[in-house]
C-alpha positions, 0 to 999 in steps of 0.5 A, a space after each residue: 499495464 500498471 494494474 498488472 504489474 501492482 495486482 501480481 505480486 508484493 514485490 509488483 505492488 513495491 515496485 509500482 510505488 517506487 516506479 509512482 514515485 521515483 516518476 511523480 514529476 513526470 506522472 503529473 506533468 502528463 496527467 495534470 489535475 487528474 493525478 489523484 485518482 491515476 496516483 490512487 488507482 496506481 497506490 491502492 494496493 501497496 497501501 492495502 497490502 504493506 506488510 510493515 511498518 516502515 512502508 506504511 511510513 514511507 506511503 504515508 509521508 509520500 502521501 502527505 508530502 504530495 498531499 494538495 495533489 493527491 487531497 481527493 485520494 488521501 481518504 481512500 489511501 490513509 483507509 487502506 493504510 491504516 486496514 493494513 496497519 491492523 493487519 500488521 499488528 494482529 500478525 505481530 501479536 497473534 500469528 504464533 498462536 494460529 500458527 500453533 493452533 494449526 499445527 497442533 490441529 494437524 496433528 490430532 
């Protein structure tokens, strides 16, 4: 169910981390010593998706907070944190000029 929820949309992918957290307790309760890699399954998409800086952020200190549960996902969920922070800057700093580009190819 989860990946259906996360894998639909930004606002699924946001309401899964809040779901993921606001849950935690009770997630690792249930799954014990196995919580890294349902957590990493259920955190993958909002880390490789986020589309600004306060939610890296926000992933990041969870991430870290609950790092001795999460140590086997950290690698893969910092990795697509930081792919997503590259997006976030070449948007910042490049998204005008494409978006020019393409309007001006449209009009030739």
């Amino acid at each position: 169910m989860y990946r259906a929820v996360g894998g639909a949309s930004e606002v699924g992918r946001r309401t899964q981390f809040d779901w993921a957290k606001d849950n935690y307790a009770a997630i690792k309760d249930y799954y014990g010593n196995l919580i890294s890699s349902y957590m990493d399954d259920i955190l993958y998409p909002f880390a490789h998706d986020a589309n600004n800086l306060d939610d890296l952020t926000e992933l990041r200190d969870f991430v870290l907070t609950n790092e001795a549960d999460l140590a086997p996902a950290i690698p893969s969920l910092l990795a697509a944190a930081d792919n997503a922070e590259i997006n976030i800057f070449w948007m910042d700093n490049f998204s005008e000029e494409v978006v020019q580009w393409l309007t001006d190819a449209g009009t030739n």
